[in-house]
N, C-alpha and C positions, 0 to 999 in steps of 0.2 A: 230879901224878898222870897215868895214861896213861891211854889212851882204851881202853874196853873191846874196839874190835874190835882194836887192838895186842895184848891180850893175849891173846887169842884165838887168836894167830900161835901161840901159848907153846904151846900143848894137846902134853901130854906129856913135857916138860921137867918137869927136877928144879925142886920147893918144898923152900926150906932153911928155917930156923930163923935167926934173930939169929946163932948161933954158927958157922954155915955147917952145921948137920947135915942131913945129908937126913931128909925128911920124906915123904916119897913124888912123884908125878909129878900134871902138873896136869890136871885131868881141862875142866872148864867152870868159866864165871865166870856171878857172877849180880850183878845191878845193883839199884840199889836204884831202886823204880819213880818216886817223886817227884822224883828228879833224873835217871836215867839213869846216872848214872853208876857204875865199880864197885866192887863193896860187898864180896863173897865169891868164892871161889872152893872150887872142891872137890876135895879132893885123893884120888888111890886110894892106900891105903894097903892092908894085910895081907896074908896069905901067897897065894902063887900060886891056891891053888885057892879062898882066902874073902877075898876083895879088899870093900873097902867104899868108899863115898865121905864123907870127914870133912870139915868146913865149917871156914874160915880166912877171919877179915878182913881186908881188901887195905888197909885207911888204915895209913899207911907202909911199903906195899910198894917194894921195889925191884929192878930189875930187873941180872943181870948177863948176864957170857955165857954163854948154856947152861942158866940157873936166873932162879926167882923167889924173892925172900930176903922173907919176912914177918914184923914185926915179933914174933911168940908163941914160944914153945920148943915143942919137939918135941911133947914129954911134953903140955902144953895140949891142944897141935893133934889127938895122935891119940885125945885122950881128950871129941874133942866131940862133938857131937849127930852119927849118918850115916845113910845111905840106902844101901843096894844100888845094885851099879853099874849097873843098870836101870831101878832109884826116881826117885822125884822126891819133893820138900821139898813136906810136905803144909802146909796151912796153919795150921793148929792146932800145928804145929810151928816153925814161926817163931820165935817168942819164945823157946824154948829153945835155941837158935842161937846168939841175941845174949844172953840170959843166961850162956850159961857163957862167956864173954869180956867179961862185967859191962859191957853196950852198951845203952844206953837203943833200946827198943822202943815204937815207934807206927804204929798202923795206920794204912792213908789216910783221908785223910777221910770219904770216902764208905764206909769198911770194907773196902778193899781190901790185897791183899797190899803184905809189903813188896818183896819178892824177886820177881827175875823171870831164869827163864835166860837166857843169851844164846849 
């Protein structure tokens, strides 16, 4: 796995699909708070004037040149939970995140998010 500030470098670089299909460009990564390490990223997807940011998880991510290749198809990726490219991941939103890419969800122990930008 790469270190979240590596990927960080990516911000705006092509996210492909398993198949190599472009999936739009990478917007920010978000970590997961108990280990730090990264968990999501969020990609802007849609047409020029209604752009969104759709969430993709990075466990089997790979990196090539020019692109980030994530394990999900297209079709998955731009049909999950978004935000406005302005938004931010409300907390009560969380779990529907990792639900639609069937990902076990736990909040911190103390009741804290899971997700954190970076």
């Amino acid at each position: 796995m790469f270190e979240a500030q590596d990927i960080r470098e990516w911000r705006g670089h092509d996210v492909v699909d398993h198949g190599r299909h472009k999936i739009g460009a990478l917007e920010a990564v978000y970590v997961d708070t108990a280990t730090d390490q990264p968990a999501f990223a969020t990609v802007m997807v849609g047409l020029p004037t209604r752009h969104r940011l759709v969430f993709v998880p990075l466990g089997d991510a790979t990196v090539g040149p020019g692109y980030l290749k994530v394990a999900y198809d297209k079709k998955q990726v731009k049909e999950a939970p978004a935000i406005g490219t302005d938004g931010e991941l409300l907390a009560e939103n969380e779990e529907a995140v990792f639900a639609h890419y069937k990902l076990a969800y736990r909040m911190g122990e103390g009741g804290e998010r899971r997700l954190a930008r970076r």
